[in-house]
C-alpha positions in Angstrom: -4.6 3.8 68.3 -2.2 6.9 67.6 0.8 7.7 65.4 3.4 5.5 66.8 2.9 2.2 65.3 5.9 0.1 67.5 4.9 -3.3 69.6 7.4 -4.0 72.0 7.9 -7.8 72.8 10.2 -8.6 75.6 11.2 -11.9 76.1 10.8 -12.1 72.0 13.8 -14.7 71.5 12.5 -17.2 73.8 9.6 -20.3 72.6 6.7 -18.1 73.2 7.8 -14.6 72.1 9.7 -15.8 69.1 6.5 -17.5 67.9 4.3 -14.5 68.6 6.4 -12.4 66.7 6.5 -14.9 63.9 2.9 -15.0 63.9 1.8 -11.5 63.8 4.4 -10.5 61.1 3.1 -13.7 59.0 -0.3 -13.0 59.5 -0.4 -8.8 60.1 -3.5 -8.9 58.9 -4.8 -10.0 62.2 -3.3 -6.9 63.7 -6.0 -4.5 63.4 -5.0 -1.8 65.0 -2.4 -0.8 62.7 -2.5 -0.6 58.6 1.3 -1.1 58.9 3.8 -1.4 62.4 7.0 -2.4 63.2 8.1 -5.2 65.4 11.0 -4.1 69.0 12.0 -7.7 70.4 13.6 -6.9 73.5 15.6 -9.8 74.9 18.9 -10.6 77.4 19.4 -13.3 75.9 20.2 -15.5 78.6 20.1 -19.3 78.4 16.7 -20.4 77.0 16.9 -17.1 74.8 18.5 -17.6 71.2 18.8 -15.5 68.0 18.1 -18.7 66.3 14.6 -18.5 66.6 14.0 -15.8 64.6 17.0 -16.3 62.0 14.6 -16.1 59.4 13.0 -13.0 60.2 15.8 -11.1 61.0 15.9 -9.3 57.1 12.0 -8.4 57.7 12.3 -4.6 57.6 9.3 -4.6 60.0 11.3 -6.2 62.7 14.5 -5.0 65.1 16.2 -6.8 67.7 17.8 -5.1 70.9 19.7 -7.1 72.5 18.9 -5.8 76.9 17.7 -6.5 80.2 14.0 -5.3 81.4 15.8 -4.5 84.3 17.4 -1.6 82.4 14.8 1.2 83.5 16.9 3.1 80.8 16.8 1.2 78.4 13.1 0.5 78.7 12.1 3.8 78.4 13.7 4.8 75.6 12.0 1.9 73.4 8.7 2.4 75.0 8.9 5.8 74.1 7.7 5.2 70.1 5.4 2.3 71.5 1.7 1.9 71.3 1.6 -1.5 72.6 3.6 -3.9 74.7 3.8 -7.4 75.3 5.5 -9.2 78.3 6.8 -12.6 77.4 10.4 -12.0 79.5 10.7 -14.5 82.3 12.3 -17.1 84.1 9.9 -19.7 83.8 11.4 -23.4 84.2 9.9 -24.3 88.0 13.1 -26.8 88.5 15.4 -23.7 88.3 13.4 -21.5 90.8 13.4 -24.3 92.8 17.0 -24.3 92.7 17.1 -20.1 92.3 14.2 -18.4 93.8 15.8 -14.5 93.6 17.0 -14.4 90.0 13.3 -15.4 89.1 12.1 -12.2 91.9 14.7 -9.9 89.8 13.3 -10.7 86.0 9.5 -11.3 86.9 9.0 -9.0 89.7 11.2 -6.3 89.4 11.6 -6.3 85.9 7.8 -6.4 85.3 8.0 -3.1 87.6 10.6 -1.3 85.5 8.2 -2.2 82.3 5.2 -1.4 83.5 6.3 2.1 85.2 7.7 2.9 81.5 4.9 1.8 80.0 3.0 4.7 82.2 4.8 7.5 81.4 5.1 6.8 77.9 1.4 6.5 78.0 1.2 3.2 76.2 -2.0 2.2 74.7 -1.9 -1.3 75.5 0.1 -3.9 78.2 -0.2 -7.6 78.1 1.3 -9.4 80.9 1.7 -12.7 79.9 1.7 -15.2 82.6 0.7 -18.7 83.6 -1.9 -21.0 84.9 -0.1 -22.1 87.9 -0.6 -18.7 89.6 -4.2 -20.9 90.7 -2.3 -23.7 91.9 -3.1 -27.5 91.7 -6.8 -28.0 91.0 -8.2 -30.9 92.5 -11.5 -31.3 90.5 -13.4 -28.1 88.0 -11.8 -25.3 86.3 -10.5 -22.4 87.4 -12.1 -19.2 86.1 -10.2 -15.8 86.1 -11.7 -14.8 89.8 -10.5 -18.1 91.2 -8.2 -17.9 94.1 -4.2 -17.2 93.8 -2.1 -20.1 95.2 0.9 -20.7 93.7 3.4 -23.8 95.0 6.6 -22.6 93.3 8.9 -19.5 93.0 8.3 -19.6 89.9 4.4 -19.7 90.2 4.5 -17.1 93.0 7.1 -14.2 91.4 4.2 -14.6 88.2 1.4 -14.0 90.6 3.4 -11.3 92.3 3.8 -9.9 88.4 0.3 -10.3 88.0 -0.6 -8.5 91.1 1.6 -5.6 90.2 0.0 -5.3 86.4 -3.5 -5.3 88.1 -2.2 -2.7 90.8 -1.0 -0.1 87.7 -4.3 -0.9 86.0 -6.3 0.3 89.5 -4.0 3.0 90.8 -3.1 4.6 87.3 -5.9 3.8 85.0 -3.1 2.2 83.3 -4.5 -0.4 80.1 -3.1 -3.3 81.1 -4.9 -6.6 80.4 -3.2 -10.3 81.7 -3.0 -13.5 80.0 -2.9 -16.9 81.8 -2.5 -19.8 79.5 -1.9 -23.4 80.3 1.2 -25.5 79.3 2.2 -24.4 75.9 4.3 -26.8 73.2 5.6 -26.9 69.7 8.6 -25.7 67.7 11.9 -24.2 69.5 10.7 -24.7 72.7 14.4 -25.0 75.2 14.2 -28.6 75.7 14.5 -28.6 79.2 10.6 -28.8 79.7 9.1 -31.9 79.6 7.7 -32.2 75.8 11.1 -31.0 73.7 13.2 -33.1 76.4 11.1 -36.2 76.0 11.2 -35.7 72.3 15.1 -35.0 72.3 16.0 -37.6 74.7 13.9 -40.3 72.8 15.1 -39.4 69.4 18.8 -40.3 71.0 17.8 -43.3 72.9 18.3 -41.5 76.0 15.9 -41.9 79.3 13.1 -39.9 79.8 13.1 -39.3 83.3 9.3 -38.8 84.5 8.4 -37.5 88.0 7.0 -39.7 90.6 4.3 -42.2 88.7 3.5 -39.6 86.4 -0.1 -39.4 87.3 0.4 -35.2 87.1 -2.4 -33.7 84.7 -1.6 -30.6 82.6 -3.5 -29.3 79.7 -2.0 -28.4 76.6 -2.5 -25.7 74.1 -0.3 -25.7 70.7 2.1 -22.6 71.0 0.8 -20.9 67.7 -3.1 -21.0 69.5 -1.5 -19.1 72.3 0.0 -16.6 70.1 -3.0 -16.1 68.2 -5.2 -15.4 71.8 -2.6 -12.9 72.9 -3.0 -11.0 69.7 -6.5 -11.4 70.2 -6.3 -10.2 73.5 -4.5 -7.8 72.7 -6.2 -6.3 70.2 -10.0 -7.0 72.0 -9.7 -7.7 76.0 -10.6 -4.6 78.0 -8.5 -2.8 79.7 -7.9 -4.3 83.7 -9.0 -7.7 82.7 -7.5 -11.5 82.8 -8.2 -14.0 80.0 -7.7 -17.6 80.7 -6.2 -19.4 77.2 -6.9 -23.0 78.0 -6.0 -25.4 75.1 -8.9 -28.1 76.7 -6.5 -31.0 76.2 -5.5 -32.6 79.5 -3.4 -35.3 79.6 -1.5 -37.3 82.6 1.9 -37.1 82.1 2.7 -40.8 81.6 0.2 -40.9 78.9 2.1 -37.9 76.9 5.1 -39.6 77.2 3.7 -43.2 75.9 2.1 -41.3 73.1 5.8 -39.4 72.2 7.5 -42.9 72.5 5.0 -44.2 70.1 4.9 -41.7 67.7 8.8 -41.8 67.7 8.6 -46.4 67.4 10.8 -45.9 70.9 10.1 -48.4 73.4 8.2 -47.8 76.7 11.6 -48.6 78.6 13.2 -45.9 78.0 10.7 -44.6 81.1 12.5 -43.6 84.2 10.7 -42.8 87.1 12.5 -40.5 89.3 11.6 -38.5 92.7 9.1 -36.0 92.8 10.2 -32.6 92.8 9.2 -30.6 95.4 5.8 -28.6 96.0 5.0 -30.7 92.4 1.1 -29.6 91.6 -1.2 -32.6 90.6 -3.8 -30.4 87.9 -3.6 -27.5 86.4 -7.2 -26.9 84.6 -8.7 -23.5 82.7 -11.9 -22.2 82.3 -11.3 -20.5 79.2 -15.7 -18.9 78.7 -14.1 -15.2 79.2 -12.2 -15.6 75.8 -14.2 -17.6 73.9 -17.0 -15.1 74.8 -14.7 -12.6 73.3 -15.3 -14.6 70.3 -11.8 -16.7 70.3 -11.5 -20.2 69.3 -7.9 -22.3 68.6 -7.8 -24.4 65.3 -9.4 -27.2 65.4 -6.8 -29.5 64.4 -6.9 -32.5 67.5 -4.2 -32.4 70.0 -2.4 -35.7 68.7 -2.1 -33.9 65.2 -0.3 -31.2 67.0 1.8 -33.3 69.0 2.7 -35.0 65.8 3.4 -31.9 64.2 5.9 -30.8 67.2 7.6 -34.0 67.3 8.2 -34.0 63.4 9.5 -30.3 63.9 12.5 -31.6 66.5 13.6 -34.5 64.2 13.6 -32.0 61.4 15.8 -29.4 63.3 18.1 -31.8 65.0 21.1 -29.0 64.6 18.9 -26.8 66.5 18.4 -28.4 69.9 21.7 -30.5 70.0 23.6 -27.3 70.1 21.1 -26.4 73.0 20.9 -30.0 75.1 24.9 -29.7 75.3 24.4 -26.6 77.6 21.7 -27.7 79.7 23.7 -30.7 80.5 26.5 -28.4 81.6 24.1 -26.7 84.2 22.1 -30.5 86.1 
């Protein structure tokens, strides 16, 4: 690519990020546009962020943490000044809080992907991946939704991504800028904040708490195991073409109530610790990828089944107990 050899992650303390950058400086073979490079993880460190996830790469001489807001046009530009590539996993993300705070999800998805991407420019950046989400399409009655499918998001949340989206796409078209746009459905595994609905479910159950589960639970989402995600993006980013979207579908949808039978029985909990509470509002049924586009770039996850994953995760949050109970303590604080 050129003589600076830095990838800036932002967001790179939080569940996706700190896996990504745990993946590619365990496997840096699979980064193949650099014989060696170094590893930026911006991150505020605001709730869901934590240092914890990356304790044990922190003596990696390959990898720096700076501790700032994407919002800090200042700041940004100084780190993207030795960058040839950067990756966009900052964001407010959990749809219940945007529900609750729409602008503080417009400030750190919207204008923060701004202040990124406008660095990014004039530092003449050789690669931008916007990472975002598939419920920019909306709920999805019946098919898949390919990467020209129609933008209509339900929640702040869904709409301050598509508005991030938009604005990647415009810098790509205006500026010649090479961006290229992830989308990937609902991701899961280790040191995920448990305030989403597999790490809370798996917390909750391991202390005999309720699990409290949205209407009848009839809600479809497909799943992808976090460290498939990270290996697409690197993919991406090392292969998609500049101005393009890649779906990263993990082809494993599941209703809700089902998940949460199959953590309960994984666990030996009993089905009664179900609680069925009110819908949230503007809640989408079915969230579904068509993921051709990547796989055509000659992608595939590991084959290991969806319930082996799910095992996996579950055995990775009764392992690391110290981890989230430190974390559920806070969340209570805030609901």
């Amino acid at each position: 690519m050129s003589a600076r050899r830095d990838i800036l992650v932002t967001g790179g303390a939080g569940f996706i990020g700190s896996n990504f950058i745990r993946h590619i400086l365990r496997h840096p073979s699979r980064v193949k546009s650099f014989r060696r490079f170094n590893v930026v993880n911006l991150d505020k460190l605001t709730y869901s962020g934590n240092p914890d996830n990356l304790r044990d790469m922190e003596r990696d001489p390959r990898y720096r943490f700076v501790r700032g807001d994407i919002c800090d046009a200042a700041l940004v530009r100084r780190l993207m000044k030795n960058c040839a590539v950067a990756v966009n996993f900052a964001a407010e993300s959990h749809v219940d809080r945007s529900i609750k705070n729409p602008l503080e999800f417009i400030r750190t998805n919207v204008t923060g992907t701004q202040v990124l991407l406008d660095a990014a420019k004039k530092a003449g950046v050789k690669k931008f991946v916007q990472i975002s989400t598939d419920e920019v399409y909306g709920s999805v009655s019946k098919g898949y939704c390919d990467e020209a499918a129609p933008l209509n998001p339900s929640s702040p949340y869904a709409a301050s991504k598509t508005a991030a989206d938009l604005l990647a796409r415009s810098y790509y078209t205006t500026y010649k800028m090479p961006v290229v746009i992830t989308r990937s459905s609902n991701n899961f595994g280790p040191y995920q904040y448990p305030e989403k609905i597999m790490p809370l479910f798996i917390t909750n159950a391991l202390t005999d708490k309720r699990l409290p589960l949205y209407a009848d639970g009839s809600n479809v989402r497909d799943w992808i195991y976090v460290e498939d995600n990270c290996d697409a993006v690197l993919y991406v980013m090392e292969k998609g073409a500049a101005g393009q979207i890649y779906n990263i579908g993990g082809a494993n949808e599941v209703r809700n109530i089902v998940l949460t039978k199959k953590i309960l029985r994984i666990l030996g909990k009993p089905e009664k610790l179900i609680k069925y509470v009110a819908d949230r509002p503007g809640h989408d049924k079915r969230y579904a990828l068509d993921s051709y586009k990547l796989y055509k770039l000659g992608w595939r996850p590991a084959p290991e089944s969806f319930d082996k994953k799910l095992e996996r995760t579950v055995e990775w949050y009764k392992r690391n107990r110290k981890w989230w109970q430190r974390l559920k303590k806070k969340q209570e604080k805030f609901w």
